[in-house]
C-alpha positions as CSV (number, residue, x, y, z in Angstrom):
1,X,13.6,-0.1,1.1
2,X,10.3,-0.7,2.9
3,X,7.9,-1.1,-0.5
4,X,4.9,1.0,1.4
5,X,3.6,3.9,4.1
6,X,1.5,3.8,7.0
7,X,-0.7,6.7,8.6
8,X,-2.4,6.9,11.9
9,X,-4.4,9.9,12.0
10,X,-1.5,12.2,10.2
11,X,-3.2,13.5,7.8
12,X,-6.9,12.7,8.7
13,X,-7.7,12.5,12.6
14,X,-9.5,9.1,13.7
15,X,-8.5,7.9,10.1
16,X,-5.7,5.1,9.0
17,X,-3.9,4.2,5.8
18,X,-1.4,2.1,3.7
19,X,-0.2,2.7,0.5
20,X,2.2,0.8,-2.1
21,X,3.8,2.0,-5.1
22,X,2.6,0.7,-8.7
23,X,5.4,0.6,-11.0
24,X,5.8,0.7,-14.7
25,X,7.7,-1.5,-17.1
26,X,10.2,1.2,-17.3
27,X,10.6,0.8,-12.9
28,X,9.0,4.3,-12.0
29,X,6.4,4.9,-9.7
30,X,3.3,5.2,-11.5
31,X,0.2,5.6,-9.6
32,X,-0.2,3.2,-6.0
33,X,-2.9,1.4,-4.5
34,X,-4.3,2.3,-0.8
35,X,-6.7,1.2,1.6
36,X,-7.7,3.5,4.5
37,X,-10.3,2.7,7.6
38,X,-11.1,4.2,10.7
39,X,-8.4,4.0,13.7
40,X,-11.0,2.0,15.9
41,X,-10.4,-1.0,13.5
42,X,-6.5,-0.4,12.8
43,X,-4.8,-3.6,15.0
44,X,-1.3,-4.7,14.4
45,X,-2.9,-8.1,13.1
46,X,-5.0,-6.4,10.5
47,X,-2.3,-3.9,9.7
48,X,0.3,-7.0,8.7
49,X,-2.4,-8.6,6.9
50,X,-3.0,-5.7,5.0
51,X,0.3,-4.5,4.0
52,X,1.1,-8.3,3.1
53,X,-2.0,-8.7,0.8
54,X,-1.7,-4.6,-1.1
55,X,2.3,-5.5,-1.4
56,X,1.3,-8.8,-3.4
57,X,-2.0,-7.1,-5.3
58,X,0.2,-4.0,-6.3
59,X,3.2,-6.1,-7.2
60,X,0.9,-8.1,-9.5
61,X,-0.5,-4.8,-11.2
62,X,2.7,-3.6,-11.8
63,X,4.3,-6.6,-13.4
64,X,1.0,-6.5,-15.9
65,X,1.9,-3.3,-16.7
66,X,5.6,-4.8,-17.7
67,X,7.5,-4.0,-14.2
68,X,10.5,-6.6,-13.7
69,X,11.5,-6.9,-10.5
């Protein structure tokens, strides 16, 4: 299981996105936390960083909410 999604103009041309699940104490997906920006300043570097830094901040809301993983 990857933990998130990635678009590249999919749904909105010229326009990226990621997106990672928030869980609740009970393990199902609740609601998830995104960030989206235009394609122009998408780079692989940026995109890792990203991902890295929503997997972390949604792992932390979701263990407040009681989430165990």
């Amino acid at each position: 299981m990857q933990g998130f999604t990635i678009t590249r103009g999919e749904l909105t041309a010229g326009i990226g996105a990621i997106a990672t699940p928030i869980f609740s104490h009970q393990g199902e997906c609740i609601a998830s936390l995104s960030i989206s920006l235009p394609l122009s300043r998408f780079s692989d570097e940026k995109e890792q960083d990203m991902t890295e830094q929503l997997l972390q901040s949604a792992l932390r809301i979701s263990r407040q909410l009681g989430y165990d993983s």
